[in-house]
SEDO-970385 format. One record per residue (C-alpha): residue number from 1; residue in one letter; z negated, x, y negated. Coordinates in steps of 0.1 Angstrom, whole numbers, always signed. Each point is the difference from the previous one (the first is absolute). Example, Ala and Ser with C-alpha at 12.3 -4.5 7.8 and 13.67 -1.06 7.14 Angstrom:
! residues 2
{seq 1; type a; Z -78; X +123; Y +45} $
{seq 2; type s; Z +7; X +14; Y -34} $
This chain:
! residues 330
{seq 1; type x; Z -479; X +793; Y -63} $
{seq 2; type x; Z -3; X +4; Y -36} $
{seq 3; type x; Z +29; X -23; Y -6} $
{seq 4; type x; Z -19; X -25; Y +22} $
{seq 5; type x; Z -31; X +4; Y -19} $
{seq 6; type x; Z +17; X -4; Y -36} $
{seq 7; type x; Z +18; X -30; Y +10} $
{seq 8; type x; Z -35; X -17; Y +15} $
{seq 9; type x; Z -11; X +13; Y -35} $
{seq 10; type x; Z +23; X -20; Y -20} $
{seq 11; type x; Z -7; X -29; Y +20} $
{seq 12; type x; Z -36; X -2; Y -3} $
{seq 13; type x; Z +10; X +13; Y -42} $
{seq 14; type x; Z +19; X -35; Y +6} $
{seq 15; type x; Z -26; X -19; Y +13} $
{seq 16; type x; Z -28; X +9; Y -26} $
{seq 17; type x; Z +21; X -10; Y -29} $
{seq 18; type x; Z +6; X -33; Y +19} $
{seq 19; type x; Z -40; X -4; Y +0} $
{seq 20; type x; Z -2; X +10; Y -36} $
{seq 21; type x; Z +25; X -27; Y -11} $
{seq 22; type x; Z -22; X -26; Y +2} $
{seq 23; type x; Z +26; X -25; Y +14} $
{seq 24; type x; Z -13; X +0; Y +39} $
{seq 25; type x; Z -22; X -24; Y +12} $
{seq 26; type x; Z -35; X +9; Y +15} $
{seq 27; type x; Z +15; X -3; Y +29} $
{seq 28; type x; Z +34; X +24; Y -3} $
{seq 29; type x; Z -23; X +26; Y -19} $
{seq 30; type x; Z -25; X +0; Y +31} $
{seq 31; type x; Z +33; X +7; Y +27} $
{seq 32; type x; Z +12; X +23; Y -27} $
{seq 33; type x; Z -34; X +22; Y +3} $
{seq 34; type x; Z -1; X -2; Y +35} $
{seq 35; type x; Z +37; X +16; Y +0} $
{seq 36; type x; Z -7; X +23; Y -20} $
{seq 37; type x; Z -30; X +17; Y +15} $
{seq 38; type x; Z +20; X -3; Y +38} $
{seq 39; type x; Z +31; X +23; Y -21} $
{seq 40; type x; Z -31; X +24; Y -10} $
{seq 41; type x; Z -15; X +4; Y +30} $
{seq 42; type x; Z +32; X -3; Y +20} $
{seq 43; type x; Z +18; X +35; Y -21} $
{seq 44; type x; Z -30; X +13; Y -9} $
{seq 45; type x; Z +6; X +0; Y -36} $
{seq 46; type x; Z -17; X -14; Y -35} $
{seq 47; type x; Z +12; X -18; Y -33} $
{seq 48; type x; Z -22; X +22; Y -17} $
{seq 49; type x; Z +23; X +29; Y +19} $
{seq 50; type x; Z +25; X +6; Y -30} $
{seq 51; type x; Z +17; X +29; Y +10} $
{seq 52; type x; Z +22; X -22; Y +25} $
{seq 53; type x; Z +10; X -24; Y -33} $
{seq 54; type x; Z +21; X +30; Y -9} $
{seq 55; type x; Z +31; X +2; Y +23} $
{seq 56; type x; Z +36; X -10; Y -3} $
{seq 57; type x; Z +14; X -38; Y -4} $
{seq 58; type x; Z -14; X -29; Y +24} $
{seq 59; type x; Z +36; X -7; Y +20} $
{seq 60; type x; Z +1; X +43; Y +8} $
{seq 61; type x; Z -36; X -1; Y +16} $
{seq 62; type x; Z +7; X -32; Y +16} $
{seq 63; type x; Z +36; X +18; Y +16} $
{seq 64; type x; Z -23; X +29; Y +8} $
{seq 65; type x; Z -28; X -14; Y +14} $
{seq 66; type x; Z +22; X -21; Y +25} $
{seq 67; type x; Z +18; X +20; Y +15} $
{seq 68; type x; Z -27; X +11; Y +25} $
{seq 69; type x; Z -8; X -38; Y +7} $
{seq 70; type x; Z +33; X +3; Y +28} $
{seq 71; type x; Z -14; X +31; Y +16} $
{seq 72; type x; Z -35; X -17; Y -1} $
{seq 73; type x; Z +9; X -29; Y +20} $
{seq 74; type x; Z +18; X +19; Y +25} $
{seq 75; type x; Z -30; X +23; Y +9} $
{seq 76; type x; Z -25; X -36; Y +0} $
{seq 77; type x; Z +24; X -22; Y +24} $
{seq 78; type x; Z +18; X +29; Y +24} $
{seq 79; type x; Z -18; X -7; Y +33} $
{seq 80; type x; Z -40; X +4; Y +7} $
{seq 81; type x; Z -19; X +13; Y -31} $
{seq 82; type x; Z -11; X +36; Y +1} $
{seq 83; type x; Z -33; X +19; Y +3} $
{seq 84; type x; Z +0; X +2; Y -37} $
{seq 85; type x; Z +8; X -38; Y -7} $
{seq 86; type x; Z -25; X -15; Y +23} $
{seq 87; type x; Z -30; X +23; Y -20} $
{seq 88; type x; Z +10; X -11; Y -30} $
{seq 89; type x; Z +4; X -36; Y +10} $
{seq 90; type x; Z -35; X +2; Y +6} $
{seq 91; type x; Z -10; X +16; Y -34} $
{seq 92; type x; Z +19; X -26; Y -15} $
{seq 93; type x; Z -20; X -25; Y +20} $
{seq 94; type x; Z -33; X +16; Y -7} $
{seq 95; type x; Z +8; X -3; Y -40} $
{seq 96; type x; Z +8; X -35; Y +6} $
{seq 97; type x; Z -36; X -7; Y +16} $
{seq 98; type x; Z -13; X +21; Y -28} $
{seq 99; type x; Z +19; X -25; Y -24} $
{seq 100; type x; Z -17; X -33; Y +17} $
{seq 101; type x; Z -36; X +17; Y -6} $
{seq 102; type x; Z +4; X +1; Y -30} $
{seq 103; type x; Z +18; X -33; Y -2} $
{seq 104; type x; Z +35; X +19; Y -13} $
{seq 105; type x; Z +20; X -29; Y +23} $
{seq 106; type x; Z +33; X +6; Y -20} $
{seq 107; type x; Z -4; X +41; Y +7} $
{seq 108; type x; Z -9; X -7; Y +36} $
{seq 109; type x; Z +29; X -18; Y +5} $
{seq 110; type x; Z +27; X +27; Y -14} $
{seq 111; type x; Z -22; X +27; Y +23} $
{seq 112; type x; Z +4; X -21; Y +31} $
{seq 113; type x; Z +39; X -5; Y -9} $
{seq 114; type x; Z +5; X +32; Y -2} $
{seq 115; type x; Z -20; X +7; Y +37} $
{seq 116; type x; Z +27; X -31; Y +11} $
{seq 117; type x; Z +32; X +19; Y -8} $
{seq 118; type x; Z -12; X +35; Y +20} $
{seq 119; type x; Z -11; X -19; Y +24} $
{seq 120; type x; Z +11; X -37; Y +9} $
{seq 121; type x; Z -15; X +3; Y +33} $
{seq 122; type x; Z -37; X -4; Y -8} $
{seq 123; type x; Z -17; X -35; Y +1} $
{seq 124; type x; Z -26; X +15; Y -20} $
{seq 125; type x; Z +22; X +3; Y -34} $
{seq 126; type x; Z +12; X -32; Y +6} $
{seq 127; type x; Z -41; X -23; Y +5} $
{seq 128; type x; Z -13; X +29; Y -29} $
{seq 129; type x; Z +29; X -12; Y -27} $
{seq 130; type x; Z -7; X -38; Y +13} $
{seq 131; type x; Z -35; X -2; Y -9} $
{seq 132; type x; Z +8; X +17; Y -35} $
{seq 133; type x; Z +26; X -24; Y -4} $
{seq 134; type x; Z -25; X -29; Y +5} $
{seq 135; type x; Z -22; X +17; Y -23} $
{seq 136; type x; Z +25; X -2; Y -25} $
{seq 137; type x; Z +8; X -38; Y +7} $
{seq 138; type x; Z +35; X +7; Y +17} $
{seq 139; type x; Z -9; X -20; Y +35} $
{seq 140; type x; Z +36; X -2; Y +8} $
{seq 141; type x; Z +4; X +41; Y +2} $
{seq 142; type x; Z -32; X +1; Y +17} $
{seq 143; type x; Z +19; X -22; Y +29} $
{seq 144; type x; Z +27; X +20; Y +0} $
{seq 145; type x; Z -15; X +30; Y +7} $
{seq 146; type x; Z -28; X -16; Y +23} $
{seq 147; type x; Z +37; X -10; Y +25} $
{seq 148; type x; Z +8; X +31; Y -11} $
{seq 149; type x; Z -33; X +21; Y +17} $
{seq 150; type x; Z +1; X -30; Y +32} $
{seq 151; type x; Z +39; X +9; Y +7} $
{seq 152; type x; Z -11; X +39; Y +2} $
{seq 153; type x; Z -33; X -6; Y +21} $
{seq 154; type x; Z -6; X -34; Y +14} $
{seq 155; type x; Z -38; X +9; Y +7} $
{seq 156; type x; Z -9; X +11; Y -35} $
{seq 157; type x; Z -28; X -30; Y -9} $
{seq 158; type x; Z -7; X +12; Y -36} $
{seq 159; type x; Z +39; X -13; Y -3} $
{seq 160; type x; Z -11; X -29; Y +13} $
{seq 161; type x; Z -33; X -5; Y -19} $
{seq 162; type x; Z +19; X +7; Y -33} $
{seq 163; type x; Z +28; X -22; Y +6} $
{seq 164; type x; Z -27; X -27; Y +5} $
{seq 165; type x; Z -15; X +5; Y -31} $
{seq 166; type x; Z +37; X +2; Y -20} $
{seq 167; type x; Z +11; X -34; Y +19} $
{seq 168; type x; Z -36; X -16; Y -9} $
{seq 169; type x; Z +9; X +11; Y -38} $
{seq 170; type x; Z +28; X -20; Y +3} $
{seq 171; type x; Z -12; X -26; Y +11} $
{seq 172; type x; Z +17; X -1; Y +32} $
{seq 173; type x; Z -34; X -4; Y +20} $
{seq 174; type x; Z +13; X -8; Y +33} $
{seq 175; type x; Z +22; X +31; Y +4} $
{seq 176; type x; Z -31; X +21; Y -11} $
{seq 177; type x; Z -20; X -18; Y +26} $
{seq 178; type x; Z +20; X +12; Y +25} $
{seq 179; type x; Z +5; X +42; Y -11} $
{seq 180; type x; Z -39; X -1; Y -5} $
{seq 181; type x; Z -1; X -15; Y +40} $
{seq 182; type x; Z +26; X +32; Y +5} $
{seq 183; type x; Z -22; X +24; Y -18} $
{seq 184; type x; Z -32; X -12; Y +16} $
{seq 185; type x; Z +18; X +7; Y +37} $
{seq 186; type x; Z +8; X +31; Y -6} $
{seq 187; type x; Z -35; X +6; Y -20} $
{seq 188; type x; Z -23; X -25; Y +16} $
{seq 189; type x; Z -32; X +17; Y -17} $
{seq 190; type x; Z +14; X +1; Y -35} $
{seq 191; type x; Z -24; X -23; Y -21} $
{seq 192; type x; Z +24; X -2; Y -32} $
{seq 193; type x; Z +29; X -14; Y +24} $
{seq 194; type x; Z -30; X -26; Y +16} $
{seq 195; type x; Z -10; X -13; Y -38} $
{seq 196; type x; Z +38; X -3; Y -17} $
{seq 197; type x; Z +9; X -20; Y +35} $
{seq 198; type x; Z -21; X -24; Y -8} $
{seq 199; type x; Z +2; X -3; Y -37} $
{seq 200; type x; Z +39; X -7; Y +9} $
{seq 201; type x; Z -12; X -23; Y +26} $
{seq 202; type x; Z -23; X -22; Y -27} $
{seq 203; type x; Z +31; X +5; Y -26} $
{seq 204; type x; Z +27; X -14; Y +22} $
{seq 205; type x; Z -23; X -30; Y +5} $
{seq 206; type x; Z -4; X -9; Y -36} $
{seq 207; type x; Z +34; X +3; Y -5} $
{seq 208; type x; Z +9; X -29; Y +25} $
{seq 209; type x; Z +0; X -31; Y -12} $
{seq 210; type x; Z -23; X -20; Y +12} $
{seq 211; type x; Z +0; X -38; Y +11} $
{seq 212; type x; Z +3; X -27; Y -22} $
{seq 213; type x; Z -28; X -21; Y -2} $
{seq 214; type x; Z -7; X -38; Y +10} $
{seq 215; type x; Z -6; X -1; Y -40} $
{seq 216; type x; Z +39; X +7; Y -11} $
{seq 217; type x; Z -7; X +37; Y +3} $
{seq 218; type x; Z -36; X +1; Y -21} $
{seq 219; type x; Z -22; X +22; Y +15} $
{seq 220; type x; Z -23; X -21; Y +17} $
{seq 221; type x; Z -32; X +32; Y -2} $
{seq 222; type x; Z +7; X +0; Y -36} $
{seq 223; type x; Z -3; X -35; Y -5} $
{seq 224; type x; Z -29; X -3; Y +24} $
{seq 225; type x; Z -19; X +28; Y -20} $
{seq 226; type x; Z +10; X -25; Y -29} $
{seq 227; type x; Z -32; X -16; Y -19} $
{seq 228; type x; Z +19; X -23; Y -19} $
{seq 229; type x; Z +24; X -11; Y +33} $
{seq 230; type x; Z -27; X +0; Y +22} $
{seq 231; type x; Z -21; X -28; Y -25} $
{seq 232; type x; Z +32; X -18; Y -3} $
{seq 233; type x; Z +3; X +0; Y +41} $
{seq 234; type x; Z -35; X -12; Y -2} $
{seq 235; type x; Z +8; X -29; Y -26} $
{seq 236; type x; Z +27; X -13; Y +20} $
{seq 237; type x; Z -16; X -4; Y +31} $
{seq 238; type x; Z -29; X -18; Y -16} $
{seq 239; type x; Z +28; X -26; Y -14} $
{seq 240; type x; Z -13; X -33; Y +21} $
{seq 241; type x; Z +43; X -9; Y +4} $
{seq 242; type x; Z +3; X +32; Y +15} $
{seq 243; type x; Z -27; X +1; Y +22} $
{seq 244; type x; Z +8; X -31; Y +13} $
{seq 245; type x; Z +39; X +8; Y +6} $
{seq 246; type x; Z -8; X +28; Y +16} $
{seq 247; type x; Z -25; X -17; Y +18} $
{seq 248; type x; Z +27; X -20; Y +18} $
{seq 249; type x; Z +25; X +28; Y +6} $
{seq 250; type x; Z -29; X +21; Y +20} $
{seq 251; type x; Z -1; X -28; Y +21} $
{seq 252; type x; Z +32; X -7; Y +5} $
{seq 253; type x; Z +0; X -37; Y -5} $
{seq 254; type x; Z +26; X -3; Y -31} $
{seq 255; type x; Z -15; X -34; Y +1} $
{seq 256; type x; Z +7; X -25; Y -31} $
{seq 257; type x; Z -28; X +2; Y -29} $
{seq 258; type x; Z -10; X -34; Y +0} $
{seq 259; type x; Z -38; X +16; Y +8} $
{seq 260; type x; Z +4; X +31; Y -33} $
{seq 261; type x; Z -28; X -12; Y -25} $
{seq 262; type x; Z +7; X +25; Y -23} $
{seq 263; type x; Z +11; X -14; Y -35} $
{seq 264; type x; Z +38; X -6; Y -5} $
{seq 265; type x; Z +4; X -1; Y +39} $
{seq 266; type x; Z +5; X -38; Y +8} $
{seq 267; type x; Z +31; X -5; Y -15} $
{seq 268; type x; Z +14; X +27; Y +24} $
{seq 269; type x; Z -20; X -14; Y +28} $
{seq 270; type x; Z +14; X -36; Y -7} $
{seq 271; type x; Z +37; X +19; Y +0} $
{seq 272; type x; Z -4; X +18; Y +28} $
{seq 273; type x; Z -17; X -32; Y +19} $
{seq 274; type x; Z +36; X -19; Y -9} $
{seq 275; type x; Z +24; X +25; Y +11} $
{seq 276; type x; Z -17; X +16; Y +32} $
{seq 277; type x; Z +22; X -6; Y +30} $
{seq 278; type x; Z -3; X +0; Y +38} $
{seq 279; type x; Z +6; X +38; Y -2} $
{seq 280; type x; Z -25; X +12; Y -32} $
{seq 281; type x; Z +30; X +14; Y -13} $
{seq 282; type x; Z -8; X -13; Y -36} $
{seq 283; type x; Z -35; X +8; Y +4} $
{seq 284; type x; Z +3; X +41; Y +4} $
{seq 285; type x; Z +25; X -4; Y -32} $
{seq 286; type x; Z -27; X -18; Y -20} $
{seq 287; type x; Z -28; X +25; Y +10} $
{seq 288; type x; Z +21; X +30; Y -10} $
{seq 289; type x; Z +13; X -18; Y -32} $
{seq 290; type x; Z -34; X -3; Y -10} $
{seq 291; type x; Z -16; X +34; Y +7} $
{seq 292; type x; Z +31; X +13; Y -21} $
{seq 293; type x; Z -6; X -24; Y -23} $
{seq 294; type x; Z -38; X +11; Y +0} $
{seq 295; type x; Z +8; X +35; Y -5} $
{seq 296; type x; Z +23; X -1; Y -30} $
{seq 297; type x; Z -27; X -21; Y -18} $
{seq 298; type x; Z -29; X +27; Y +11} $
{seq 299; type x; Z +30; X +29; Y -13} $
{seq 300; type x; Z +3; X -18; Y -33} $
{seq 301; type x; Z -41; X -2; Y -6} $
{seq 302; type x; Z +2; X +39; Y +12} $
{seq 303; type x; Z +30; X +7; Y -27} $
{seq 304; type x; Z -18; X -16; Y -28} $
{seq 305; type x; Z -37; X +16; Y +11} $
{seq 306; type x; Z +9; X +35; Y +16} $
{seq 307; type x; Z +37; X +7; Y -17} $
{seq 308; type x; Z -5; X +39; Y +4} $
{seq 309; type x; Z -5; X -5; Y +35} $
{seq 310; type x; Z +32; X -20; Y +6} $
{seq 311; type x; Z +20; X +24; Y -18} $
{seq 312; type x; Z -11; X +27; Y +16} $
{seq 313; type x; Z +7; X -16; Y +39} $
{seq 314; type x; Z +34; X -3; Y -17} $
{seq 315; type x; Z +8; X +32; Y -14} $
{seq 316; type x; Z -11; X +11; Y +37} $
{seq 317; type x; Z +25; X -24; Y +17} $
{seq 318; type x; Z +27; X +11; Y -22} $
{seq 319; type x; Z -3; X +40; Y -3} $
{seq 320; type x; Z -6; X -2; Y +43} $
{seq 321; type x; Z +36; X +9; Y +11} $
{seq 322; type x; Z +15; X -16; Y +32} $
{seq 323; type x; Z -2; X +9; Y +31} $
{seq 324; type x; Z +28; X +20; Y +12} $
{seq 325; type x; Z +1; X -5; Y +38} $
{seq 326; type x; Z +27; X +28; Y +18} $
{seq 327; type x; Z +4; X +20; Y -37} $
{seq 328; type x; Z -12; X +38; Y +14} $
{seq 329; type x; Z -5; X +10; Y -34} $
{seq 330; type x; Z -37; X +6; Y -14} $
């Protein structure tokens, strides 16, 4: 053992001149911490304890320190773990919720490891070590060891619930939606399983994409909530040419325009008088030339009064992405 704990010394030795370089990012030096206090707590040792610095070259402590790893193994994986094992899989586990007290996720999760390899067998280990993993940002262990705890004991709903919450982080909201369902089955009082199910439910909402609009894909409550739309709206239905186009399409005549008074509307009339046929087919084409007609000339007084407006219908139209019928992706 005091091979082991010389060698664990020269690592952490190791590690702190790392941190003293100055070359490690934020980042590195915060992982590098981290390591170093699990190698403290793990051997039990210091770098302040000095009297381990004194012993003979690195590659002869490594040699002696491994040579017990064989022997280790085979006592951990020959058959059922003993009397002795299981009690101190459960110490280890007990440090480990110590750890996530006091918000030590990086300890936790070597203390729950360590519970793992004496005893594999215990859901437990597995859901304790995932919810320090998503503590620690690595959602993709926590789901391994959440299938992990659900292949050992199909009934366990805190594997469930915490596999919800890992999925959710990932944004993979409809497979959380459904483990929360599972946890809520086998827990159907749990409030915390109630309130993530529906936040999952509201986020894999928002994340389809919803129908385009009659407006090329503008969002017709935005624009509606629109002053500046809603007074150009108002301006072009007050446009006599308008009214009175739209006038004769709510009817449903599509008659000729010999009758329009506004200004600018008999030469169109006289036109449309000429080329009408037995069928009215020219006459529908006139009236729908003309209200096209009447709205580019209303657009071009709307450009030259309201240009922020305009640009900002098309900065709408062009940032709104298609519509992606029979794409399963988000």
């Amino acid at each position: 053992m005091a091979d082991t704990k010389r060698l664990a010394f020269s690592i952490i030795q190791f590690l702190h001149d790392q941190l003293s370089s100055g070359s490690l990012s934020s980042d590195a030096q915060e992982s590098l911490e981290v390591a170093i206090q699990c190698l403290e707590t793990s051997f039990g040792i210091s770098v302040e304890d000095q009297s381990l610095a004194v012993s003979p070259s690195l590659p002869e402590i490594f040699a002696s320190a491994t040579k017990q790893t064989p022997q280790n193994k085979t006592n951990s994986s020959s058959g059922s773990p003993s009397e002795e094992q299981l009690a101190e899989a459960e110490h280890l586990k007990t440090d480990g919720n110590d750890q996530m007290k006091v918000e030590n996720f990086g300890a936790a999760v070597v203390f729950y490891s360590k519970a793992i390899q004496l005893n594999p067998q215990n859901a437990v280990y597995y859901c304790n070590r995932a919810a320090a993993y998503s503590k620690l940002g690595n959602y993709a262990g926590a789901v391994q060891d959440c299938e992990q705890a659900i292949g050992i004991d199909p009934n366990y709903s805190k594997a469930y619930g915490r596999m919800g919450l890992a999925l959710a982080s990932l944004n993979k909201y409809s497979e959380a939606v459904s483990y929360y369902k599972k946890a809520l089955e086998l827990d159907p009082d749990n409030d915390t399983y109630k309130a993530n199910l529906q936040i999952a439910e509201q986020k894999m909402k928002e994340a389809q994409p919803s129908p385009a609009g009659g407006l090329g894909g503008v969002e017709l409550a935005g624009l509606l909530s629109n002053p500046g739309f809603m007074n150009m709206a108002s301006n072009l239905m007050n446009n006599p040419q308008v009214q009175h186009l739209m006038s004769g399409m709510m009817s449903g005549a599509y008659g000729p325009m010999a009758g329009a008074t506004s200004p600018g509307a008999g030469a169109a009339a006289a036109t449309t008088t000429t080329t009408a046929g037995a069928g009215g087919a020219g006459v529908g084409g006139n009236d729908l030339s003309g209200l096209i007609q009447a709205g580019q000339q209303f657009a071009q007084q709307m450009q030259q009064q309201n240009p922020e407006i305009i640009e900002q219908l098309r900065s709408q139209m062009r940032s709104r992405p298609p519509s992606s019928a029979g794409n399963d992706e988000p």
